[in-house]
Each structure stands twice: as C-alpha cells, then as structure tokens.
Phi, psi and omega in degrees: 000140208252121139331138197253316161204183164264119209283311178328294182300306207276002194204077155277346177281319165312312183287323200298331185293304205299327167310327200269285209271018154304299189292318173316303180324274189329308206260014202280341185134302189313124186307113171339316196276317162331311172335273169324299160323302174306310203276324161325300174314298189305298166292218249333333203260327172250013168068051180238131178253351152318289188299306212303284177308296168314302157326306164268356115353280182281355172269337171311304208290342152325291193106041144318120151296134173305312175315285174333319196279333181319302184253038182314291213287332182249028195285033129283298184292318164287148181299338216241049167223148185281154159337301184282315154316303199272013171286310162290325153335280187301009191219317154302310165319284161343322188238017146287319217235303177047041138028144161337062171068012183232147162258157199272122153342289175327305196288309176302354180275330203262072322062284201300336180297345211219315190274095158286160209303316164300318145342296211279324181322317192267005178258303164327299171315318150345288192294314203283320169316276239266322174301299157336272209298347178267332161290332157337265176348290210273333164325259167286040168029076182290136179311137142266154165119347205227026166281133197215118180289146210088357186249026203285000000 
C-alpha cells in the first residue's frame, strides 16, 4: 500500500493537538509498559499496522516479554498478565468497541478496583489517543516496518 498523505505536514496544528494528549497519557503517573499493552492491544483491534509495529517496538525496547505480545491478542485465556493489566485490557476494548453504545458495568467495576478516578480517566485518554492515531494510520495508510524505537 502507497501512503496517501502526511497527516503531520499536512495538519500541523492537527498533529501537535493530537501530540499534547499524547504526551499527557505518557506523563499521566501510568505505568510505560501497561501503556504499551493497551496501545497494542487497541491497534490490533483496529487493524493499524503503523502502531502495531511501533508499539510492540517500544515495548520490546521496555523490556516487554515477547510472549506477552504474542499472546496479547487471547490475554484472556493467559497466566502471565497481571490483575491491573487485564482491568485495562478489558477497559480498553470496551471503549475501543463501544458494545451497543456502553462500556459494560461490569469492566468499569473491574477498571475502579485496579484505577482511581484519575487513573482511569487518564487511561481513557490514553485509549482516545492511541484511537486517534490509528485512524490517522489506516485512514492515509501510513507505512509500517521503518519504525526505530526513540524516534518518536
């Protein structure tokens, strides 16, 4: 696939918004790697293969186990994610997804048990960034593969 345009360049004013609430996510308190898991998760779930690659990059370059990412895509079904990873797993879908126009009681209780309210707020933001950037991505089909972690 041919890239279509450079959202950067063509909208600079566009990127730096979508950047300010990037970098709140980063400086929100929230642990880098949960970060990375979420942002993963979340572009698997929307097919952006830009993020995909960037993400599991820098979580590698974290010092992220491969297996996890590996089994990212079933971390129901896995051993190795923690309580507080899968409240955010399940709280990123969920507000990735919007179910028939709801996040599920439930996933927000199991969210408030592992998050306080600023947490999760700012773990939403999170989910609303990382959403952006993957219609960015798949929207003008930004290339993957030529992503180098640190070069953000």
């Amino acid at each position: 696939m041919t890239q279509r345009l450079d959202y950067k360049n063509a909208s600079p004013k566009g990127f730096a918004a979508m950047l300010a609430l990037e970098l709140h996510a980063r400086a929100s308190g929230l642990e880098h790697g949960l970060l990375e898991l979420v942002k993963t998760r979340v572009s698997q779930l929307n097919g952006c293969a830009f993020c995909l690659d960037m993400h599991t990059k820098d979580a590698r370059a974290a010092g992220e186990d491969e297996q996890r990412l590996y089994l990212l895509p079933a971390w129901r079904e896995a051993p190795c994610y923690t309580e507080r990873e899968r409240a955010a797993l399940a709280w990123a879908e969920a507000v990735t997804l919007l179910k028939d126009q709801q996040v599920p009681d439930e996933v927000y209780e199991q969210a408030r048990r592992q998050f306080d309210e600023k947490a999760l707020v700012d773990l939403t933001l999170a989910i609303v960034a990382i959403n952006g950037w993957n219609r960015l991505s798949v929207s003008f089909r930004t290339e993957a593969g030529s992503y180098q972690p640190g070069h953000h």
